[in-house]
MARDO-292049 format. One record per atom (N, C-alpha, C): residue in three letters; atom name; z, y, x. Coordinates in Angstrom, 2 decimals. Layout:
// residues N
> ALA|CA|Z|Y|X $
...
END
This chain:
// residues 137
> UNK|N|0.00|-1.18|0.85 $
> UNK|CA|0.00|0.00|0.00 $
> UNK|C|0.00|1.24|0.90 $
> UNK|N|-0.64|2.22|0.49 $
> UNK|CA|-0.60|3.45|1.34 $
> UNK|C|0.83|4.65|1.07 $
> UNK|N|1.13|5.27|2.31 $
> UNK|CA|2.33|5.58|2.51 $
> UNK|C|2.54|6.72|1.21 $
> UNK|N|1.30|7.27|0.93 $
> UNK|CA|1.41|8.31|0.03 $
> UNK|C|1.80|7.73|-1.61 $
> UNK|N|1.22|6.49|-1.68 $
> UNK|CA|1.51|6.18|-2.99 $
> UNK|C|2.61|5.07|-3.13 $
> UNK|N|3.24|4.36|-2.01 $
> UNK|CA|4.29|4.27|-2.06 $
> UNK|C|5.41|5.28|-2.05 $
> UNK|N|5.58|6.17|-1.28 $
> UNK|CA|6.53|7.56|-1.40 $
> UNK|C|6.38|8.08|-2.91 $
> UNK|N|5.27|8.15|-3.87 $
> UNK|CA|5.08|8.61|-5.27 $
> UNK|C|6.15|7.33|-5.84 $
> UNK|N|6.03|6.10|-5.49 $
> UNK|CA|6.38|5.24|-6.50 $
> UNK|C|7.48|5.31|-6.20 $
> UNK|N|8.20|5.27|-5.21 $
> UNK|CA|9.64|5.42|-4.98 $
> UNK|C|10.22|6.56|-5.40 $
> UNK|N|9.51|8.00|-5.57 $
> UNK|CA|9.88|9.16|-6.60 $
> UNK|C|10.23|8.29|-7.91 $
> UNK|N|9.12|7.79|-8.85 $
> UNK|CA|9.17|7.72|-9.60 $
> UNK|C|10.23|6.38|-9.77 $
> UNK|N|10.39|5.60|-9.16 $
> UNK|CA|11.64|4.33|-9.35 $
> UNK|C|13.09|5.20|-9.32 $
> UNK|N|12.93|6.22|-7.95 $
> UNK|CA|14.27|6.75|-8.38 $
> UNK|C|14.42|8.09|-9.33 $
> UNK|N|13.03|8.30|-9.98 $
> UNK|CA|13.62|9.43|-10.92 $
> UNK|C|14.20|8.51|-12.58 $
> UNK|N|13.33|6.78|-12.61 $
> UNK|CA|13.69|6.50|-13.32 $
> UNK|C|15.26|5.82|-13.71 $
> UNK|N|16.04|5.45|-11.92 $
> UNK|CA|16.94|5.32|-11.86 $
> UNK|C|17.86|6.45|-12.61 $
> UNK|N|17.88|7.48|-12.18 $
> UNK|CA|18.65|8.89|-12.51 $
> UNK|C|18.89|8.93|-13.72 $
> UNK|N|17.53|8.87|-14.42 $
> UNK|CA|17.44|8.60|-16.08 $
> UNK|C|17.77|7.30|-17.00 $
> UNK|N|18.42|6.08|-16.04 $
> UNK|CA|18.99|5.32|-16.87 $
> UNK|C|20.38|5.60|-16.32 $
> UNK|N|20.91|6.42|-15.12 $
> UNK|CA|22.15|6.76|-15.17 $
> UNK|C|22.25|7.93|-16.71 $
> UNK|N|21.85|8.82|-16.66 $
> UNK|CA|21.80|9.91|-17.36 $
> UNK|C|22.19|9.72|-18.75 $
> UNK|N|21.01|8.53|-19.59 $
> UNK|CA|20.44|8.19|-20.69 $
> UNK|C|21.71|7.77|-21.05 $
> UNK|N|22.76|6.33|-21.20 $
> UNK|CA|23.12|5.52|-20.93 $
> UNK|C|24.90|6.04|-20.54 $
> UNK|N|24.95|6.51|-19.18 $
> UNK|CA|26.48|6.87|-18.58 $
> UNK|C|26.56|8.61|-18.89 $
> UNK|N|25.83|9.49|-18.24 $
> UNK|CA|25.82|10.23|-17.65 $
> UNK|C|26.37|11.52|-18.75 $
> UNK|N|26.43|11.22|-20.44 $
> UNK|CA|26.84|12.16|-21.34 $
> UNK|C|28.22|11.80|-21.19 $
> UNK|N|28.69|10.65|-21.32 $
> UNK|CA|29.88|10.49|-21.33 $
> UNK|C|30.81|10.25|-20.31 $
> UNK|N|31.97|11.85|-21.07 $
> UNK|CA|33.01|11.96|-20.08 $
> UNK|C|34.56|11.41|-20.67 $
> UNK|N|34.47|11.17|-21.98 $
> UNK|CA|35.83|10.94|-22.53 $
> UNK|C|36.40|9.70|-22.25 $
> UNK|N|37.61|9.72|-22.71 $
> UNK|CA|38.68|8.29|-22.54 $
> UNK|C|38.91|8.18|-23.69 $
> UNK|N|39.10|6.59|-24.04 $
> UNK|CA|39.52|6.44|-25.26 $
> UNK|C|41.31|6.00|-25.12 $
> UNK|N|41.88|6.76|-25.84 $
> UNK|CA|43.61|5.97|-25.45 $
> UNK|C|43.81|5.10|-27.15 $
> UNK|N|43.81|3.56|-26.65 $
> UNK|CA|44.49|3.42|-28.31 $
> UNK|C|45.69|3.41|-28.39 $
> UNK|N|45.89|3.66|-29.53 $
> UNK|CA|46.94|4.74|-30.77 $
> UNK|C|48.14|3.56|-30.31 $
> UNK|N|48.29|2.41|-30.65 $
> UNK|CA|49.61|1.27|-30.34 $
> UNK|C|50.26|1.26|-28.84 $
> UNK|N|49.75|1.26|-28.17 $
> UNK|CA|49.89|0.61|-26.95 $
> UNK|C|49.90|1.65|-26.06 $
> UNK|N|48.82|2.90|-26.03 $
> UNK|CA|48.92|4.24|-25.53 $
> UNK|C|48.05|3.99|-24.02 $
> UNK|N|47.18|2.79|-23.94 $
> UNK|CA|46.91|2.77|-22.85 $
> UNK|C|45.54|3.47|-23.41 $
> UNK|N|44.59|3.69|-21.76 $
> UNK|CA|43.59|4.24|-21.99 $
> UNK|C|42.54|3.52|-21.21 $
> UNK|N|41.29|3.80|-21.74 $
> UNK|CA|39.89|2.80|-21.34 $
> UNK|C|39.02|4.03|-21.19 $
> UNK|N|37.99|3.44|-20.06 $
> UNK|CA|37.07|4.09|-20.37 $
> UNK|C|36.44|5.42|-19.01 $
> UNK|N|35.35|5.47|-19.02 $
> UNK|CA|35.07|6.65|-19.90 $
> UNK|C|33.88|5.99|-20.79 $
> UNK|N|33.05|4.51|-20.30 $
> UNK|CA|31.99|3.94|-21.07 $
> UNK|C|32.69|2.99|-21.80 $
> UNK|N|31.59|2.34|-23.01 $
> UNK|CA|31.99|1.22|-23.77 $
> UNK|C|30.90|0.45|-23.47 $
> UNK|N|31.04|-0.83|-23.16 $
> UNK|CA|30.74|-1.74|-22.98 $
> UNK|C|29.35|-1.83|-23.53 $
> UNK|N|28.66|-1.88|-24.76 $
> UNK|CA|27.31|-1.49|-25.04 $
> UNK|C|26.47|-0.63|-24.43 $
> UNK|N|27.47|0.56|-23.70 $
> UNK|CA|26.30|1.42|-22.59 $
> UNK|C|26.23|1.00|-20.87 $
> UNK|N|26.98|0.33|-20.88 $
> UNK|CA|26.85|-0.34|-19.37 $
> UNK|C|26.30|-1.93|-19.38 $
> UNK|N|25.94|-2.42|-20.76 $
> UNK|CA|25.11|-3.37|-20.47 $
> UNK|C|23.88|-3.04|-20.45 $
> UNK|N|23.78|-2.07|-21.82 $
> UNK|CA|22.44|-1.23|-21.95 $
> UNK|C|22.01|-0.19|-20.35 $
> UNK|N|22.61|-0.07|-19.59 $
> UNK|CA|22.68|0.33|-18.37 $
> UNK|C|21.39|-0.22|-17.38 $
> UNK|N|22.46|-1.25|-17.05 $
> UNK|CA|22.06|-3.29|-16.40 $
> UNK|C|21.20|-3.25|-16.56 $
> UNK|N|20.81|-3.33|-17.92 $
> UNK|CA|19.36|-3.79|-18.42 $
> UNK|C|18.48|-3.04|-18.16 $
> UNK|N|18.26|-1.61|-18.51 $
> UNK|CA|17.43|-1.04|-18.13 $
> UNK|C|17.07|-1.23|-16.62 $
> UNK|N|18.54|-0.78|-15.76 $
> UNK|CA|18.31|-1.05|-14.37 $
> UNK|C|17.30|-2.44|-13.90 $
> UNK|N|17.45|-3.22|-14.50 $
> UNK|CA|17.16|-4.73|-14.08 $
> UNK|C|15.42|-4.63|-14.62 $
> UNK|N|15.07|-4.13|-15.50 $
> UNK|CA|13.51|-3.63|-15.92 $
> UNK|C|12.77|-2.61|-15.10 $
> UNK|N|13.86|-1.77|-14.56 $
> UNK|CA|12.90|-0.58|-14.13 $
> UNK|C|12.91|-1.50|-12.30 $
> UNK|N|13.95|-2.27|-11.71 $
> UNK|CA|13.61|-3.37|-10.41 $
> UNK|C|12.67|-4.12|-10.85 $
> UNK|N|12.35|-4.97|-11.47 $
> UNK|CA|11.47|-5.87|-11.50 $
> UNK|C|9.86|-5.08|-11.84 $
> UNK|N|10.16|-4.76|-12.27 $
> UNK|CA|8.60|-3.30|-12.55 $
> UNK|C|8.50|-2.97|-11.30 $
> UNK|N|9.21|-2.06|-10.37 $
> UNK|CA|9.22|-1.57|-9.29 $
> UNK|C|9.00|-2.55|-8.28 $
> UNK|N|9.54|-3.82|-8.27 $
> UNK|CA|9.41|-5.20|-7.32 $
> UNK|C|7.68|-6.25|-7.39 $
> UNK|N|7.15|-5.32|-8.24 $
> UNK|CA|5.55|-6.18|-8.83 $
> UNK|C|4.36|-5.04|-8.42 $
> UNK|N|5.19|-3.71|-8.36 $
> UNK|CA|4.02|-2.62|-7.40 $
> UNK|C|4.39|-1.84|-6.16 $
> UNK|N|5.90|-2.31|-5.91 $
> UNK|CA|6.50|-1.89|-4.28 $
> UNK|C|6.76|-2.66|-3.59 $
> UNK|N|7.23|-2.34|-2.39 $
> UNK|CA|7.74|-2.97|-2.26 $
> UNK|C|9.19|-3.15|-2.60 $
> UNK|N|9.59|-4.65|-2.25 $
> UNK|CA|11.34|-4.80|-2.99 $
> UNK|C|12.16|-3.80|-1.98 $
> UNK|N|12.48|-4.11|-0.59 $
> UNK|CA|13.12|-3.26|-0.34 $
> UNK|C|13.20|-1.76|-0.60 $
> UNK|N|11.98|-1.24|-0.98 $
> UNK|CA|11.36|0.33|-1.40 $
> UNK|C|12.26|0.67|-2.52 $
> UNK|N|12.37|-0.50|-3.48 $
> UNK|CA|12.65|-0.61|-4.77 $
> UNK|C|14.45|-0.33|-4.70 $
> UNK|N|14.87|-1.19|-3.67 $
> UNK|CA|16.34|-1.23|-3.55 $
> UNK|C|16.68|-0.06|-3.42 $
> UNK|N|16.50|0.11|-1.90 $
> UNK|CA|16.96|1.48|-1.77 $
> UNK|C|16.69|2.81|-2.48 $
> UNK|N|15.63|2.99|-3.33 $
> UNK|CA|15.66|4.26|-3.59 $
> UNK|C|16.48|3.79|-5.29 $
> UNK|N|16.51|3.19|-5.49 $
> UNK|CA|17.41|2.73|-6.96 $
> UNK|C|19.07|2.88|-6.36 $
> UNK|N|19.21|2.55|-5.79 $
> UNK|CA|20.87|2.05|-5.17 $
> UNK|C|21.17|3.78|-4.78 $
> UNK|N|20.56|4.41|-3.58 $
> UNK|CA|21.23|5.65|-3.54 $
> UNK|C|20.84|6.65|-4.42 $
> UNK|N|19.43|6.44|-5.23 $
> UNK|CA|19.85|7.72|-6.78 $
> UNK|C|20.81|7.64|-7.57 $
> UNK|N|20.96|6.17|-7.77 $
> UNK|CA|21.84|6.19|-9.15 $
> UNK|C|23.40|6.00|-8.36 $
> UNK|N|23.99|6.01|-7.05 $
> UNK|CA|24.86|5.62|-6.66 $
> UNK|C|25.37|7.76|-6.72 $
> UNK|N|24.68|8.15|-6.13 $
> UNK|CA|24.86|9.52|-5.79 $
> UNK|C|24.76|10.32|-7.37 $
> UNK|N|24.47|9.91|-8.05 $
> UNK|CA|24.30|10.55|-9.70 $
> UNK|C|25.94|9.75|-10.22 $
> UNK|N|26.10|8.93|-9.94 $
> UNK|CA|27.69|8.30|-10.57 $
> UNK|C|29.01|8.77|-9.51 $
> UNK|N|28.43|9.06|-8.26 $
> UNK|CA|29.57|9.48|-7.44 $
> UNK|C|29.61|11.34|-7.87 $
> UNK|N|28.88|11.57|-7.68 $
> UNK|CA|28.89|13.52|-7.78 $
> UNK|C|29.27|13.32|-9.61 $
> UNK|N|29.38|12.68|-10.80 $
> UNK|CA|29.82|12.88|-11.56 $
> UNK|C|31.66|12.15|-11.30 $
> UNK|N|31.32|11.27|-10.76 $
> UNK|CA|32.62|10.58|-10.42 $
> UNK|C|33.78|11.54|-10.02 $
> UNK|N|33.10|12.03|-8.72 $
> UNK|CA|34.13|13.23|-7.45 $
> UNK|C|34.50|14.19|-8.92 $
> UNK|N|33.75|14.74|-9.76 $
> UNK|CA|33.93|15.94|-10.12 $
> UNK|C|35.69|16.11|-11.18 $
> UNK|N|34.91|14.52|-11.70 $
> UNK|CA|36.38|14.33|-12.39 $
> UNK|C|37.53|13.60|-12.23 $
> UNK|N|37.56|13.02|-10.93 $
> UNK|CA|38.57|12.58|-10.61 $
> UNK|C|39.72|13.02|-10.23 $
> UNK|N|40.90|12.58|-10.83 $
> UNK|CA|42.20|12.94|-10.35 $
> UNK|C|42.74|12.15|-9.36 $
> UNK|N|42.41|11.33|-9.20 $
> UNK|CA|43.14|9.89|-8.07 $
> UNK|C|42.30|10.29|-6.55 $
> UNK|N|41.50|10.16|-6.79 $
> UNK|CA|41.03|10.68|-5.13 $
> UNK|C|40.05|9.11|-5.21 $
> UNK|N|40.08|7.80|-6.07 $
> UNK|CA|39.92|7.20|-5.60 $
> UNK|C|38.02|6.90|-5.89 $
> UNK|N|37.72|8.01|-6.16 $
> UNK|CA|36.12|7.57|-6.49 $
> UNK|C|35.30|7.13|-5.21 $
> UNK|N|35.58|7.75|-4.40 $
> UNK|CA|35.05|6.66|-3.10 $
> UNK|C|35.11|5.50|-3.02 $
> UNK|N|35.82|4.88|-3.79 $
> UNK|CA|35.97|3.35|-3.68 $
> UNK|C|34.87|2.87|-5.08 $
> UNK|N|34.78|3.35|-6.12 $
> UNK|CA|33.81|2.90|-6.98 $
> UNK|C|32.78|3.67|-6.15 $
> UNK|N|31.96|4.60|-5.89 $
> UNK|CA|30.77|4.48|-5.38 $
> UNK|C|30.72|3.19|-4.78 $
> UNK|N|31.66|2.97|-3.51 $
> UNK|CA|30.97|1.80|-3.11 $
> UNK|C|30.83|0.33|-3.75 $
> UNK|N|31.58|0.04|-4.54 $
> UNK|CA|31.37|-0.71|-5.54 $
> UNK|C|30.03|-0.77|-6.05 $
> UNK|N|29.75|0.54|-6.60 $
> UNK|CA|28.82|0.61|-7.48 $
> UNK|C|27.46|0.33|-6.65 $
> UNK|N|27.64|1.01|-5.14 $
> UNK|CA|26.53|0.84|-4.61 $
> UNK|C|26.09|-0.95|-4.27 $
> UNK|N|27.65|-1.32|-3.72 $
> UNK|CA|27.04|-2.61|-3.44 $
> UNK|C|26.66|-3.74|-4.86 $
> UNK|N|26.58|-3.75|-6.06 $
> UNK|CA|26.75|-3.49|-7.11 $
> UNK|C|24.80|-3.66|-7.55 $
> UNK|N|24.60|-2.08|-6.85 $
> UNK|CA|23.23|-1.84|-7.32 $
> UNK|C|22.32|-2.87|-6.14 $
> UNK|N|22.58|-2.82|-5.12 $
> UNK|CA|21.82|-3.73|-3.69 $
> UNK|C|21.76|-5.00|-4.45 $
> UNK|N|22.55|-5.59|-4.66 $
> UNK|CA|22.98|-6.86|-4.48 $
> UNK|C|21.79|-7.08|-6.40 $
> UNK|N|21.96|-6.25|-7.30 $
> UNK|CA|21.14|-6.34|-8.43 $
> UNK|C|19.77|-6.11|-8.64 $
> UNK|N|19.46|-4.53|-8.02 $
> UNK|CA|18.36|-4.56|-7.54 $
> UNK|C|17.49|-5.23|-6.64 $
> UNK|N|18.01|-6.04|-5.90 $
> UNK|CA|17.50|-7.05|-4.82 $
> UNK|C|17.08|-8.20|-5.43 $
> UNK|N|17.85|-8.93|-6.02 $
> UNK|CA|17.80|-9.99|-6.94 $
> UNK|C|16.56|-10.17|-8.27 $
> UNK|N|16.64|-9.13|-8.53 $
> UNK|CA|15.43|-8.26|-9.57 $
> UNK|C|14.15|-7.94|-8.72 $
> UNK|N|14.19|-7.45|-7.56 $
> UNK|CA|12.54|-6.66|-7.34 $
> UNK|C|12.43|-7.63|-6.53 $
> UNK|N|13.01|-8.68|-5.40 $
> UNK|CA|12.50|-9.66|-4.94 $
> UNK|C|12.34|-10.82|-5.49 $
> UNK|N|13.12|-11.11|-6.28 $
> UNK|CA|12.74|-12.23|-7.58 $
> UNK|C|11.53|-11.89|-8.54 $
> UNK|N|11.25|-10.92|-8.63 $
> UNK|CA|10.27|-10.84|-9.30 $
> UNK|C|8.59|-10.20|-8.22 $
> UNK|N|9.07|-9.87|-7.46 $
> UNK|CA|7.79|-10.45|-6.06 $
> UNK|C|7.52|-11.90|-5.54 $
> UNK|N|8.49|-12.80|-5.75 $
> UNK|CA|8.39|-13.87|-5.57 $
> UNK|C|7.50|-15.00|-6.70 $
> UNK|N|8.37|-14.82|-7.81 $
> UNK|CA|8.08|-15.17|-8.73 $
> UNK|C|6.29|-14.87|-8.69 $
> UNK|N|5.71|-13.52|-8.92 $
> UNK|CA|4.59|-13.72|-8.99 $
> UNK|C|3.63|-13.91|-7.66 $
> UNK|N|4.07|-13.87|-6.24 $
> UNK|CA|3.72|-15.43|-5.63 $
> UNK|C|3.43|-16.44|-5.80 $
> UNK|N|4.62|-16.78|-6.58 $
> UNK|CA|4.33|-18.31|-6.77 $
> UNK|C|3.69|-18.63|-7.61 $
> UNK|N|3.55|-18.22|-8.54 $
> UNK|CA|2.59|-18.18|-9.69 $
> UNK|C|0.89|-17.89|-9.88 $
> UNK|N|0.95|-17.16|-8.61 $
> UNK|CA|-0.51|-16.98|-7.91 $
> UNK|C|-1.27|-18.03|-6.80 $
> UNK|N|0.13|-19.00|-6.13 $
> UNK|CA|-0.18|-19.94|-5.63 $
> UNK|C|-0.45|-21.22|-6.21 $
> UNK|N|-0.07|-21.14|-7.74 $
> UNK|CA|-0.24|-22.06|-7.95 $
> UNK|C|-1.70|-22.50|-8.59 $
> UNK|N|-1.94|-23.90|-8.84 $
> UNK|CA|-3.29|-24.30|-9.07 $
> UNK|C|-4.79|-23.89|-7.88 $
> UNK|N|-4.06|-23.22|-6.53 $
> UNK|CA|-4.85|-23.41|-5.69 $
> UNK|C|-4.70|-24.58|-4.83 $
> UNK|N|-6.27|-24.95|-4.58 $
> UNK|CA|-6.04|-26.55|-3.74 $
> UNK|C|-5.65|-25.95|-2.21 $
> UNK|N|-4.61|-26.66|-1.68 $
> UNK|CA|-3.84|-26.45|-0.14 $
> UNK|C|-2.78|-25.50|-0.22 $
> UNK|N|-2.65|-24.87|-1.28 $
> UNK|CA|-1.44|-24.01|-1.09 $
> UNK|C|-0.11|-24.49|-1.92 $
> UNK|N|0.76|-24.06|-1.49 $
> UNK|CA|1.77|-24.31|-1.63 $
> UNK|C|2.98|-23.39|-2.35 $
> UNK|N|3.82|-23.46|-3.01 $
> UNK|CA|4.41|-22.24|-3.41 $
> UNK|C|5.32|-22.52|-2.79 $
> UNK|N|6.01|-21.22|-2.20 $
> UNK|CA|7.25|-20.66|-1.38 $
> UNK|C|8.04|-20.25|-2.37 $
END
């Protein structure tokens, strides 16, 4: 692939990263405390951080079938890591958001990897197959 239209696609993987932080996490700042018990959750519910995942895991495997995977990792892992930490830092009282970035980052590597090289592979193998002498890896 040429350097110019890989550098476009990696814009566009990590502008779409940003926008499933955004879409998804990025409105919500509240805690929920319930009323019995007085503890508190949150600032997401569980339907927007799967709905999260998912998107994340669509916009890697898309990105892993016209980039390359590593291209794909990294520019997914530090947009959306740096969009959850600079909202993170802003509201934290504990000091401890440095420790979820890195979470989150190793988090996104370890997902995004799994996604854009599984799905470079995958259609490898699928292209190897039914040719006579080749083999799928």
């Amino acid at each position: 692939m040429r350097p110019i239209k890989e550098l476009l696609g990696v814009l566009v993987i990590a502008g779409l990263s940003l926008a499933a932080w955004w879409a998804w996490l990025g409105w919500d700042t509240e805690y929920q405390v319930d009323p019995v018990t007085g503890n508190s959750s949150g600032p997401y519910e569980p339907f927007q951080v799967i709905g999260c995942v998912l998107t994340l895991g669509v916009i890697a495997v898309a990105g892993g079938l016209v980039l390359r995977p590593l291209s794909v990792v990294a520019a997914m892992t530090v947009s959306f890591t740096a969009a959850w930490a600079i909202s993170a830092a802003a509201s934290d009282e504990s000091g401890l958001w440095p420790v979820g970035a890195v979470l989150v980052a190793g988090g996104m590597v370890a997902g995004t990897a799994a996604c854009s090289f599984g799905a470079r592979w995958t259609r490898r193998a699928a292209r190897s197959d039914g040719q006579p002498g080749s083999a799928a890896v």
